[in-house]
C-alpha positions as CSV (number, residue, x, y, z in Angstrom):
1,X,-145.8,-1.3,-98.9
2,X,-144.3,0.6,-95.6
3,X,-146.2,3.0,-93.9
4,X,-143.8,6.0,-94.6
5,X,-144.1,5.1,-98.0
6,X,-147.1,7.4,-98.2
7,X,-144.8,10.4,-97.6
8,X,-142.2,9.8,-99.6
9,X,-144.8,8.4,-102.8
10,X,-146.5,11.9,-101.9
11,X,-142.9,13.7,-101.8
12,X,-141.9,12.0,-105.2
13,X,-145.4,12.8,-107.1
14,X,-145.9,16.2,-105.4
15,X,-143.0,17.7,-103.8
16,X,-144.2,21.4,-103.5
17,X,-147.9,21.0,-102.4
18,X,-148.3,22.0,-98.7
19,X,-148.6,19.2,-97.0
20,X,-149.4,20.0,-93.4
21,X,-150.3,23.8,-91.9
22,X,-150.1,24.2,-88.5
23,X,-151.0,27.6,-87.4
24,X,-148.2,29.9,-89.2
25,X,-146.2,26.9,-90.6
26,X,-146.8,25.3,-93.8
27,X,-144.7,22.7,-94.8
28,X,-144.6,20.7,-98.3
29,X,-144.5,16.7,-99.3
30,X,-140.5,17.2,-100.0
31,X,-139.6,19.5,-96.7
32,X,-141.2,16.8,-94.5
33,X,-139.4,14.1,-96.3
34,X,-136.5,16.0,-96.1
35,X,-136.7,16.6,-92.6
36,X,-137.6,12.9,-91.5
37,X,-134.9,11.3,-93.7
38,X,-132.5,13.4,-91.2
39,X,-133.7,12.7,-88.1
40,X,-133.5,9.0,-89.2
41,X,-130.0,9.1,-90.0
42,X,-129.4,10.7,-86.8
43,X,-131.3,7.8,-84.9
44,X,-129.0,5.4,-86.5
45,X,-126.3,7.1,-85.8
46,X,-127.5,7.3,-82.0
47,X,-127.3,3.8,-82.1
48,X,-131.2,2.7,-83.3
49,X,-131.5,-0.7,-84.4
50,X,-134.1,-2.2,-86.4
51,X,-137.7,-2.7,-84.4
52,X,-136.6,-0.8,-81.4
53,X,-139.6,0.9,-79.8
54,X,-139.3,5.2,-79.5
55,X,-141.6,7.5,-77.7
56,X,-142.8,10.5,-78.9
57,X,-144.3,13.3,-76.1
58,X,-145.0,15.8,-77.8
59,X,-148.2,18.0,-79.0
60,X,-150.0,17.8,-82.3
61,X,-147.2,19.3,-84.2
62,X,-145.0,19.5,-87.4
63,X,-142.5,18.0,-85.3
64,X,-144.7,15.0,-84.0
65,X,-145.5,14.5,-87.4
66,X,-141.2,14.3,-88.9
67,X,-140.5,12.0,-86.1
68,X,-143.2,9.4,-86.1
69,X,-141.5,8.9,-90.4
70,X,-138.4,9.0,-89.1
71,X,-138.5,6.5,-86.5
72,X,-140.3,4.6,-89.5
73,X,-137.6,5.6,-92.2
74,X,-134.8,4.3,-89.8
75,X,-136.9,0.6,-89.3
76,X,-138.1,1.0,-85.4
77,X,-141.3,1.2,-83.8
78,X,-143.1,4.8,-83.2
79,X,-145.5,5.3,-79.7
80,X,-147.1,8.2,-79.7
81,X,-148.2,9.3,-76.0
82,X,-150.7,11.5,-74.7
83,X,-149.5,15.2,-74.3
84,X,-151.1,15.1,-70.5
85,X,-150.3,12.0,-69.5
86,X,-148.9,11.6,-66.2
87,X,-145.9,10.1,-64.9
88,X,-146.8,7.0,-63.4
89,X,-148.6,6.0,-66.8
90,X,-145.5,6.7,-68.6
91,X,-143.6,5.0,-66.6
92,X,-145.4,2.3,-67.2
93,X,-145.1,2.6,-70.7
94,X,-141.6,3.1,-71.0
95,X,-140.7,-0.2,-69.2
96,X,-143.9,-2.2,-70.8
97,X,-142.6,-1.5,-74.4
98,X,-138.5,-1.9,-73.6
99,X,-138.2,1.8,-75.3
100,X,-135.1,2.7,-75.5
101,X,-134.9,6.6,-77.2
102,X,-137.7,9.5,-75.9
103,X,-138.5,12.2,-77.8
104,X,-140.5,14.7,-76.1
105,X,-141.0,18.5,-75.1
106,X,-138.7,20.5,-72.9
107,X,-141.4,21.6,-71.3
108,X,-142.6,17.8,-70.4
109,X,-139.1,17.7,-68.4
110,X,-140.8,17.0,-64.9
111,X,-143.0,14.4,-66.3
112,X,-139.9,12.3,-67.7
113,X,-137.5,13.0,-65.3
114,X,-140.1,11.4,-62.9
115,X,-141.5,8.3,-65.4
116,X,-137.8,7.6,-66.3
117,X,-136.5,7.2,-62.4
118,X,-136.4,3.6,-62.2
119,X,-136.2,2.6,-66.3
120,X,-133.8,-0.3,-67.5
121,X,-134.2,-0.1,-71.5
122,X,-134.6,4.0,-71.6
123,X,-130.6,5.3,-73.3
124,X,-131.6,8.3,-74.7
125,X,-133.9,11.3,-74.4
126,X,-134.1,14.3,-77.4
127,X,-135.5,17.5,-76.0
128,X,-137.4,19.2,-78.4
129,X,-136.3,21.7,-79.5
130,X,-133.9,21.7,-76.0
131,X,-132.8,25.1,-76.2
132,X,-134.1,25.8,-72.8
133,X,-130.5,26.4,-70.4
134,X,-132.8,25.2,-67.6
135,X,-133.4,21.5,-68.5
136,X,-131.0,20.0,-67.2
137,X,-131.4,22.2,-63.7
138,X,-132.6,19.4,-61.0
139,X,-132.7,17.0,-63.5
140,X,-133.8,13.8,-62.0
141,X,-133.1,11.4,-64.9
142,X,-131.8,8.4,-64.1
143,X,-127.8,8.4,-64.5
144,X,-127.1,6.9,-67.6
145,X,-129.6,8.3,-69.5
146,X,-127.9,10.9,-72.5
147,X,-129.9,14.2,-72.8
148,X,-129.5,15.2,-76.9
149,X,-131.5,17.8,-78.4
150,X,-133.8,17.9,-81.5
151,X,-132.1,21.5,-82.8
152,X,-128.8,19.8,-82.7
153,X,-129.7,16.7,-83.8
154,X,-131.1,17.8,-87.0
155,X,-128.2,20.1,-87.8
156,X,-126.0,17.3,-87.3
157,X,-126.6,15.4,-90.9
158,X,-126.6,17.1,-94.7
159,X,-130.1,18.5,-95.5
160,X,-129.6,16.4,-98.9
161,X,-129.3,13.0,-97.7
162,X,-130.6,10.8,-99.9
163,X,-133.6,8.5,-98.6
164,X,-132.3,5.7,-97.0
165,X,-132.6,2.1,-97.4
166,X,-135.3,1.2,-94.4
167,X,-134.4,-2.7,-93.4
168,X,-138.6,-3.0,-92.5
169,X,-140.6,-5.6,-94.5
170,X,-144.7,-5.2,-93.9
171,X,-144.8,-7.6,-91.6
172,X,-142.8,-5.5,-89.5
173,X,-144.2,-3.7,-86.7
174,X,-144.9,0.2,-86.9
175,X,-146.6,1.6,-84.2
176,X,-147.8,0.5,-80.6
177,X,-150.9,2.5,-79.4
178,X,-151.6,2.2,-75.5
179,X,-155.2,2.2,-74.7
180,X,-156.3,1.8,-71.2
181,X,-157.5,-1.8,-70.9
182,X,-160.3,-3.8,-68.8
183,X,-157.0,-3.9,-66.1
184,X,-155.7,-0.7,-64.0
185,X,-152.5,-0.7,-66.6
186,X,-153.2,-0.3,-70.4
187,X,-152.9,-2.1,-73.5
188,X,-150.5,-1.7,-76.2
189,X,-152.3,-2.4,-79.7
190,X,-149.4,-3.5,-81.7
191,X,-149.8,-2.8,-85.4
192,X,-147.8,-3.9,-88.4
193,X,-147.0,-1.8,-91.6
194,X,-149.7,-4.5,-93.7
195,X,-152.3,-3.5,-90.8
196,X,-152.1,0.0,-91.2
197,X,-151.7,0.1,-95.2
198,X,-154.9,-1.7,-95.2
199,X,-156.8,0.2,-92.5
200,X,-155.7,3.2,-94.7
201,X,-156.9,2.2,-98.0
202,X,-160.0,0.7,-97.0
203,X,-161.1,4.1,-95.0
204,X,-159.7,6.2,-98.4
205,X,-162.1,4.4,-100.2
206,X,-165.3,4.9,-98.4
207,X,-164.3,8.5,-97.8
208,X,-163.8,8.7,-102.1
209,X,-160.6,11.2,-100.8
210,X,-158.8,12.7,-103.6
211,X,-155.6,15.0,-103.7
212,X,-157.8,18.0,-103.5
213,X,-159.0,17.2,-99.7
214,X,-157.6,19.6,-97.0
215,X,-158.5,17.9,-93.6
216,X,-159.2,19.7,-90.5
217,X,-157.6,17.7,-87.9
218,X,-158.1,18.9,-84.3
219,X,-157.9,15.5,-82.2
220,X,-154.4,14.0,-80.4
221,X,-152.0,12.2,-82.6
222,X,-152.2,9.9,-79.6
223,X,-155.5,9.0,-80.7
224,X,-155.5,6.7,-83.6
225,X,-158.7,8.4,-85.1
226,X,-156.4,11.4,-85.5
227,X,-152.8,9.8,-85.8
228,X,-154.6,8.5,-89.0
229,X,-155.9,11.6,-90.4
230,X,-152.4,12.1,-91.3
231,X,-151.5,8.6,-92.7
232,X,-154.7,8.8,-94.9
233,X,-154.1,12.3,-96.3
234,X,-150.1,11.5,-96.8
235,X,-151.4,8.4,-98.6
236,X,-153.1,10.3,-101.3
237,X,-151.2,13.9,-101.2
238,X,-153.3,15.6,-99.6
239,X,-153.1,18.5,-96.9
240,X,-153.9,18.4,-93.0
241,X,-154.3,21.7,-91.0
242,X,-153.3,20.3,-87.3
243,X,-154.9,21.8,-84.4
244,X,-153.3,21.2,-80.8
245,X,-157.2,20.9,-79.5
246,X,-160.7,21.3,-79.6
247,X,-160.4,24.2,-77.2
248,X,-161.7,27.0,-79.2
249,X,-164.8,26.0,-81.3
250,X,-165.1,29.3,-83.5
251,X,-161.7,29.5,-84.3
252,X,-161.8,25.4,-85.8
253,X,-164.8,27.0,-87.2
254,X,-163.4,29.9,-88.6
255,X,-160.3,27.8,-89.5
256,X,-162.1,25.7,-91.8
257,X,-163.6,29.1,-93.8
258,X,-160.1,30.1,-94.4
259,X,-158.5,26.9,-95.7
260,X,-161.2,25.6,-97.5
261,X,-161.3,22.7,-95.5
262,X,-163.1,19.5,-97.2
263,X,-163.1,16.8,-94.4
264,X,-163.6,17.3,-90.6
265,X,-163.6,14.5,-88.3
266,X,-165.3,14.7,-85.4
267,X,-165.9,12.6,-82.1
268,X,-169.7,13.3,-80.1
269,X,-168.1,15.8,-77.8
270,X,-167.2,18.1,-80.7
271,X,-170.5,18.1,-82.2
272,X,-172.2,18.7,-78.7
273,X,-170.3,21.7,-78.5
274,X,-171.0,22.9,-82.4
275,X,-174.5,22.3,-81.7
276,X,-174.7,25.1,-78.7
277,X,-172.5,27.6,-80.9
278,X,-174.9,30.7,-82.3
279,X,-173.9,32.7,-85.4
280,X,-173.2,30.1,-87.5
281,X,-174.6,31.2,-90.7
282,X,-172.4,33.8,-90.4
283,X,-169.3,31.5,-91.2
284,X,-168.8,30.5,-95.2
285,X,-169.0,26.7,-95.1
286,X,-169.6,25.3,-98.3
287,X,-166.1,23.5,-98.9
288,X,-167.1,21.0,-96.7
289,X,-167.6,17.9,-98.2
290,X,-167.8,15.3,-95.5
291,X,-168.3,14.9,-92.1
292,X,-166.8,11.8,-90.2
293,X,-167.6,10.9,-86.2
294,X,-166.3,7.7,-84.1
295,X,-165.1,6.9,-81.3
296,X,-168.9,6.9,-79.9
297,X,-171.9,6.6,-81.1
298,X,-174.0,10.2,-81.7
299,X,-177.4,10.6,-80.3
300,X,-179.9,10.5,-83.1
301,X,-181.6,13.5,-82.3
302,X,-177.1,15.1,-82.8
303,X,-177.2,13.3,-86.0
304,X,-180.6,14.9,-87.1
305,X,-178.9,18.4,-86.1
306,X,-176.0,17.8,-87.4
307,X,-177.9,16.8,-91.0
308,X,-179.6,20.1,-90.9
309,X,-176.8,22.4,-89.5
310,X,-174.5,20.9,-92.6
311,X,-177.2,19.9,-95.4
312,X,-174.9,19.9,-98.1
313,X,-172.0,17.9,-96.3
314,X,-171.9,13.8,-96.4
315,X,-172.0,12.7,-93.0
316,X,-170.5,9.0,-91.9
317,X,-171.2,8.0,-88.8
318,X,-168.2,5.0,-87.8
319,X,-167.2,2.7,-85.3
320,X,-164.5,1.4,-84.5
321,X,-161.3,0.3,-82.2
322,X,-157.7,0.5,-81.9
323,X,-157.5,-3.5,-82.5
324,X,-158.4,-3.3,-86.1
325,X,-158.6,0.7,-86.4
326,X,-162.2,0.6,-88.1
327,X,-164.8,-1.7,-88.6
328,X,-167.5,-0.6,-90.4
329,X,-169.3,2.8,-91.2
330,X,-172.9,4.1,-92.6
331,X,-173.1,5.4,-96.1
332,X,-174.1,9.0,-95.9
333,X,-177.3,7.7,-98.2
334,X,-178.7,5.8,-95.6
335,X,-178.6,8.2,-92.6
336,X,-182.2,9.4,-92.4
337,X,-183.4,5.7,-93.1
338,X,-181.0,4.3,-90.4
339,X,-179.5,7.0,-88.0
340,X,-178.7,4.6,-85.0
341,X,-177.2,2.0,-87.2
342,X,-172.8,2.0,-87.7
343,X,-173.3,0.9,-90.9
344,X,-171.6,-1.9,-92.9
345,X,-168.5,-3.5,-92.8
346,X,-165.2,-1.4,-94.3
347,X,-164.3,-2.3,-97.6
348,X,-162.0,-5.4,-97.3
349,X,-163.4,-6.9,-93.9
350,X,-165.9,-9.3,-93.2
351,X,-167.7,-9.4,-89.7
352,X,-169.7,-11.6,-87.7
353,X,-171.9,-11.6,-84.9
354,X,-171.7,-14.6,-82.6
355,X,-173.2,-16.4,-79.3
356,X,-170.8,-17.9,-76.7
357,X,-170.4,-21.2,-78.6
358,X,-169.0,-18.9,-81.4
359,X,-172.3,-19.3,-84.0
360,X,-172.9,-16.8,-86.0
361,X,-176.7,-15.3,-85.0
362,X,-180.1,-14.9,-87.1
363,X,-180.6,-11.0,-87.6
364,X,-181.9,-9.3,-84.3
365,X,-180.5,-11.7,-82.2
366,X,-177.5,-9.8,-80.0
367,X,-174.2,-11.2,-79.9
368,X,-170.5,-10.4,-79.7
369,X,-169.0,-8.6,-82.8
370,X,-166.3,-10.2,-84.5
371,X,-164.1,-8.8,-87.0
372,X,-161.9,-10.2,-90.3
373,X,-159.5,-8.3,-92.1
374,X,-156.0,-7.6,-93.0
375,X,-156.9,-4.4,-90.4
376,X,-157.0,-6.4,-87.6
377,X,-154.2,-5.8,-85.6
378,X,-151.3,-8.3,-84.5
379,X,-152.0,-8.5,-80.7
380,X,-150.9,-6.9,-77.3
381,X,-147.0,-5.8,-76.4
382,X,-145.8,-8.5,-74.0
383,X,-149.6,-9.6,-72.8
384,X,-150.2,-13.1,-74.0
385,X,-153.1,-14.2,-72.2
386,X,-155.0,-11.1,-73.6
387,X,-153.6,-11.3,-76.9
388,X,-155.2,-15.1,-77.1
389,X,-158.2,-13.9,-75.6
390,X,-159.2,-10.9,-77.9
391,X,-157.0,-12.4,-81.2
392,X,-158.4,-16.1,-81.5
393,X,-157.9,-18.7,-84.6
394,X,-160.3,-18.6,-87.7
395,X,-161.6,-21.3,-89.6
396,X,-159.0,-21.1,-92.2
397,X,-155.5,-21.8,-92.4
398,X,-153.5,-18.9,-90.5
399,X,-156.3,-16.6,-90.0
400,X,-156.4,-14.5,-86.9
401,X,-160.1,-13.1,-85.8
402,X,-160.4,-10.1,-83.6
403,X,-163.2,-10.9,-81.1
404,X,-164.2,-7.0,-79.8
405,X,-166.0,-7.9,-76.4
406,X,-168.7,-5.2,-77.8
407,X,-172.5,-6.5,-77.9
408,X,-173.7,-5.9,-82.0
409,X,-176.9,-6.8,-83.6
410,X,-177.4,-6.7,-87.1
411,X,-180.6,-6.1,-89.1
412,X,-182.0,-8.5,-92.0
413,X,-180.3,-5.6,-94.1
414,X,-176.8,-6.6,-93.1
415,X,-176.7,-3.4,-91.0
416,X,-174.7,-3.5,-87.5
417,X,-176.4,-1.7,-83.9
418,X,-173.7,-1.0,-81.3
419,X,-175.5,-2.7,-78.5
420,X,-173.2,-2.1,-75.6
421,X,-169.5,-3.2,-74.0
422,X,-169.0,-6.6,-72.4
423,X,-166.9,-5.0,-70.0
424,X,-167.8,-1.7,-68.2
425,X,-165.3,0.4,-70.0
426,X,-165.7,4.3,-70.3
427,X,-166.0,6.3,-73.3
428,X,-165.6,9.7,-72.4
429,X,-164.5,12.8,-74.8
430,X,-163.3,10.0,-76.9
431,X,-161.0,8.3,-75.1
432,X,-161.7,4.7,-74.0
433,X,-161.1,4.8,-70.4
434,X,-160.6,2.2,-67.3
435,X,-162.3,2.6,-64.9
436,X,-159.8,0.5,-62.6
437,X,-157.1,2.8,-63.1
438,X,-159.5,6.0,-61.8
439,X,-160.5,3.6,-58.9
440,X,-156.5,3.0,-58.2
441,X,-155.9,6.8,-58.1
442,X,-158.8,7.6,-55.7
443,X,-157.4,4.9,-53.7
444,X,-154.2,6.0,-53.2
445,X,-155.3,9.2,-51.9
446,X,-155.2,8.9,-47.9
447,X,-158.9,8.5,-46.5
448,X,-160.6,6.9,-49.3
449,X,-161.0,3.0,-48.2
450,X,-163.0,1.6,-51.5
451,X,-164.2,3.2,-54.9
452,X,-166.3,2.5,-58.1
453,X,-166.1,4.3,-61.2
454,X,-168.8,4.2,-63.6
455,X,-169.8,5.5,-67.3
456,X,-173.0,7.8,-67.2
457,X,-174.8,9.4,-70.2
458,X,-173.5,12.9,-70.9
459,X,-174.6,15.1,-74.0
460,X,-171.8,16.5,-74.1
461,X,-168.9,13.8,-73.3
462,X,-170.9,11.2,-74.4
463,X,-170.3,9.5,-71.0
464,X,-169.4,11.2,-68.1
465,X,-167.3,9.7,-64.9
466,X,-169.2,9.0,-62.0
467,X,-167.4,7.7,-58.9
468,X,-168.5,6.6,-55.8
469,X,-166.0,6.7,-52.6
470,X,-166.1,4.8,-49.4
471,X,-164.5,6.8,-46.6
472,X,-162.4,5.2,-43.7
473,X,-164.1,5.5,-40.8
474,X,-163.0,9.4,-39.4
475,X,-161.9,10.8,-42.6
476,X,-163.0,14.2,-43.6
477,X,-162.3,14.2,-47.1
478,X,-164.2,16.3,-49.7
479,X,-165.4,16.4,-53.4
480,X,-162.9,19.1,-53.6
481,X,-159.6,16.4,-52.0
482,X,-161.0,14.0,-54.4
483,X,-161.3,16.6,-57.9
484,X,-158.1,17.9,-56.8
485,X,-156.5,14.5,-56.2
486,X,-157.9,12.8,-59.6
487,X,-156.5,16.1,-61.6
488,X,-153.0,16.1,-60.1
489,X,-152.9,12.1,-60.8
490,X,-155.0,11.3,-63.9
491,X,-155.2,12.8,-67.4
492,X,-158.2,15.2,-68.0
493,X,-160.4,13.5,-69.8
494,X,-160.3,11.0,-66.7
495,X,-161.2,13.6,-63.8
496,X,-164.9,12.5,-62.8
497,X,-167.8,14.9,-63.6
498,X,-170.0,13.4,-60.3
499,X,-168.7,12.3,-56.7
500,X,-170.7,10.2,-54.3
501,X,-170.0,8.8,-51.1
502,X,-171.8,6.0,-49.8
503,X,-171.1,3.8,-46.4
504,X,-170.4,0.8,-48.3
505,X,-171.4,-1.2,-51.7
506,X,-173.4,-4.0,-52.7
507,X,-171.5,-7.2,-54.2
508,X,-171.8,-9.7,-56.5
509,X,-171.7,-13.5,-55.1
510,X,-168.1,-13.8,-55.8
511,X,-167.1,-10.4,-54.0
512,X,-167.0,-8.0,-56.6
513,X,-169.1,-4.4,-56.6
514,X,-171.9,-4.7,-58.1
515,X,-171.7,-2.0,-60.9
516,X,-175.3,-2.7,-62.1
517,X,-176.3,-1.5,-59.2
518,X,-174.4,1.8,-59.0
519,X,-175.8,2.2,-62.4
C-alpha cells in the first residue's frame, strides 16, 4: 500500500463526505482526488521523474494538502517546510535534498529568491496561486530557474483525468522531514511509503478512529504530529478542520463547538494556554472524544487539569520522534495510576531499553531507548555516518533498530519514563530545536565573540531558550541587538526567551562549554 492510497481508497468508498474544512472551504474525498491527480499530471508533464524530491512552502492549507498527493500520485518525494523558515535554512535544504521543483507562496517570494541564489538541482518554482503581477519585480532567482504558477498549472489538464498509474512500490520513499539535528544544519528523516502505512495504522488503532471522527488540527503540516493528522483521518475517511495556528485559543475553542469536533491533538504549549483561558463552561464540548499530546512530556499537575477540565474526553499522553513517528503511548485507563509514565509500546513495535554494551536493563535501571518496528524510518538524506549511528543492525536477519539517544526507564509493569536526551537538544513549542544553530546565528551578529544556548523549564513552552553571550572586548551590544538579530535570522519558535552575558565560560577537559554548568 502507497501513502496516497488513503485518499483515493477514501475518494472511491466516500466521494461526497467533506474531507477537509478550512475556514470557509470545505472540500470532499473526490474534489481532493480530483485536484491532486491534476497537479500530478502537470508535474510529469514539467518534466518529474520518479523519486525526485519537491518542496512545498506553503501554510496549513487545502492547497498544502492537494500537493503533498500529488507529488505522491506522480511517484516523487514530498518535503514539507516550515512556513517561517528562513532563507539560509532553506537553502540548505534545497541543495541537501537535490530538489529540483518548489512549490511555495507568492508571498514567500523574498525567502526563495534568496535560498535559491546559489542552487544547482532547483528547475522549477510554482507560485501559488502566482497571480500577483509583482512576483517577478526584482526577482532574484537564479537564471535558469522557470517561474510557473499553480492557477495555470491546474487549468492546464482535464478536470476528469483518470487516476494515473503511480510507478512507486512501498519501498519507495515518500516524504523527507528536516528536523534540526545535534549539528548546526538539520536532519532529513527519510521515510518510505511501508514506514508511514504502518506508523498510520498502528496510531489508528490505539486511537479506535472511525469514519465519524472530525479532527481539529491546528499544528504545521511541517510538523509530522500534524502532517499525520491528515494521513490518519484520509486513511479511514474521515474529516480534518485545518487551522494555520494556535494563535487564537477561543476561536480553536469555539471551532471545535461548531464542527463537532471528536479528536484534538495537542502539544504542552497548547494546553498551558487552555489552562489560563476563563469561561470555559460556557463553550458546548461534549463531542470530544479524545485528547492526544506529544511532542513533550505534560507536567503532571497539566495532566491532572487537563483530566478535570475534560472529564468525559480520553486523554493519551504520547511520545515520540520523527525517526519512527511514534513510539509508544498511555492508555487513557491508566492515567490517574501512572500520569508521568508515556505508556506502552504502539501496536506493532517492540522496544528496548539498553546500557552501553547494548543489554537490555532490569526494570528501574535507566538506559537508552531503542525502538523495533516497521515505523522505524529508513535513515538520514545523504548523512551516512548519522544514519549508522542512530539506524544500527538487529539481531535478526535484515533488521534495522532505531537507537533514540533519549534516556527511558521502564517499570516492572512494562511501562516506559522519559528520563531525559543524551544530547542537549531543545524542545520548545514543539519543535525539536539545536541549539548549535541559535549559537551560529548569535555568532554571526557583529560583537558577540562566544555563545551557549540552553533548554530551561517553561510552563508554557515546555522549555524555554536561554542563551548566554560573550561580548568582544568594547562591544556595546544589547538584549534588544541580540532579540532583534535572533528574530530577523531564526524561526520563532527559536528566538530565546532569557539573554545573559557573562565574561567568559567554563569548559570541559577537552575544550567544550560546559553546559551542566550553565544549567
Amino acid at each position: 500500500m502507497l501513502v496516497q492510497h488513503f485518499l483515493e481508497n477514501s475518494a472511491r468508498r466516500v466521494p461526497d463526505k467533506t474531507a477537509l474544512i478550512c475556514g470557509n472551504e470545505r472540500w470532499t474525498y473526490q474534489k481532493i482526488n480530483l485536484a491532486a491527480n491534476k497537479l500530478a499530471a502537470a508535474l510529469a508533464d514539467q518534466g518529474a521523474v520518479r523519486q525526485d524530491r519537491i518542496i512545498i512552502l506553503m501554510d496549513s492549507s487545502v492547497e498544502t494538502v492537494i500537493a503533498l498527493f500529488a507529488i505522491l500520485k506522480a511517484g516523487c518525494i514530498f518535503i514539507i517546510v516550515n512556513p517561517t523558515i528562513k532563507a539560509k535554512k532553506l537553502g540548505y535544504i534545497i541543495k541537501n535534498s537535490g530538489a529540483r521543483i518548489i512549490i511555495a507562496q507568492d508571498n514567500k517570494a523574498h525567502i526563495v529568491n534568496k535560498a535559491t541564489q546559489d542552487t544547482v538541482d532547483l528547475m522549477k518554482i510554482i507560485w501559488s496561486p502566482g497571480d500577483n503581477k509583482k512576483l517577478n519585480d526584482g526577482d532574484a532567482v537564479r537564471k535558469g530557474i522557470q517561474a510557473l504558477t499553480w492557477n495555470a498549472m491546474m487549468n492546464a489538464n482535464d478536470p476528469k483525468l483518470p487516476e494515473r498509474s503511480c510507478p512507486s512500490i512501498d519501498l519507495d520513499i515518500a516524504t523527507i522531514i528536516y528536523t534540526s539535528g545535534s549539528t548546526a544544519e538539520p536532519k532529513g528523516v527519510v521515510s518510505a511509503h511501508c514506514n508511514m502505512v504502518a506508523a498510520v495504522r498502528s496510531i489508528c488503532t490505539y486511537l479506535e478512529n472511525v469514519e465519524l471522527d472530525i479532527i481539529l488540527n491546528a499544528l504545521p503540516l511541517s510538523f509530522d504530529y500534524g502532517l499525520y493528522q491528515v494521513l490518519m483521518s484520509f486513511s479511514f475517511g474521515g474529516t480534518v478542520v485545518l487551522e494555520k495556528s494556535f494563535a487564537y485559543p477561543y476561536k480553536i475553542i469555539d471551532i471545535i463547538q461548531k464542527e463537532r469536533v471528536t479528536g484534538f491533538p495537542i502539544v504542552p504549549t497548547m494546553l498551558a494556554i487552555l489552562l489560563q483561558m476563563e469561561n470555559f463552561s460556557k463553550f458546548d464540548l461534549s463531542s470530544l472524544r479524545y485528547i492526544t499530546n506529544t511532542a513533550a512530556a505534560l507536567p503532571v499537575a497539566h495532566i491532572r487539569k487537563m483530566v478535570s477540565l475534560f472529564p468525559a474526553v480520553k486523554v493519551f499522553s504520547m511520545y515520540g520522534l520523527t525517526e519512527c513517528k511514534r513510539v509508544s503511548y498511555l492508555p487513557p485507563k491508566y492515567l490517574e495510576r501512572k500520569p508521568d509514565s508515556v505508556g506502552i509500546p504502539i501496536p506493532n513495535e517492540e522496544v528496548f531499553i539498553v546500557n552501553a554494551a547494548g543489554d537490555d536493563v532490569p526494570a528501574d535501571e535507566i538506559g537508552e531507548l531503542v525502538v523495533r518496528g516497521a515505523n522505524v524510518m529508513r535513515g538520514y538524506w545523504n548523512a551516512e555516518d548519522e544514519t549508522a549511528d542512530t539506524f544500527r543492525p538487529g539481531k535478526h536477519l535484515g533488521e534495522i533498530l532505531l537507537y533514540t539517544g533519549d534516556l527511558f526507564r521502564k517499570d516492572d509493569e512494562g511501562f516506559l519514563y522519559f528520563v531525559g536526551r543524551k544530547d542537549d537538544m531543545i524542545k520548545s513549542k514543539g519543535e525539536r530545536i539545536s541549539p548549535k544553530e541559535i549559537e551560529n546565528a548569535l555568532c554571526d551578529l557583529n560583537g558577540v565573540a562566544e555563545a551557549a544556548a540552553i533548554g530551561v523549564p517553561d510552563e508554557i513552552l515546555g522549555n524555554a531558550i536561554k542563551v548566554f553571550v560573550v561580548k568582544y572586548k568594547g562591544s556595546e551590544i544589547t538584549e534588544k541587538d541580540i532579540t532583534r538579530h535572533c528574530s530577523q535570522n531564526l524561526e520563532p519558535f527559536m528566538v530565546p526567551k532569557y539573554i545573559v552575558f557573562t565574561d567568559k565560560f567554563q569548559r570541559t577537559p577537552n575544550g567544550k562549554i560546559d553546559k551542566k554548568i550553565l544549567k
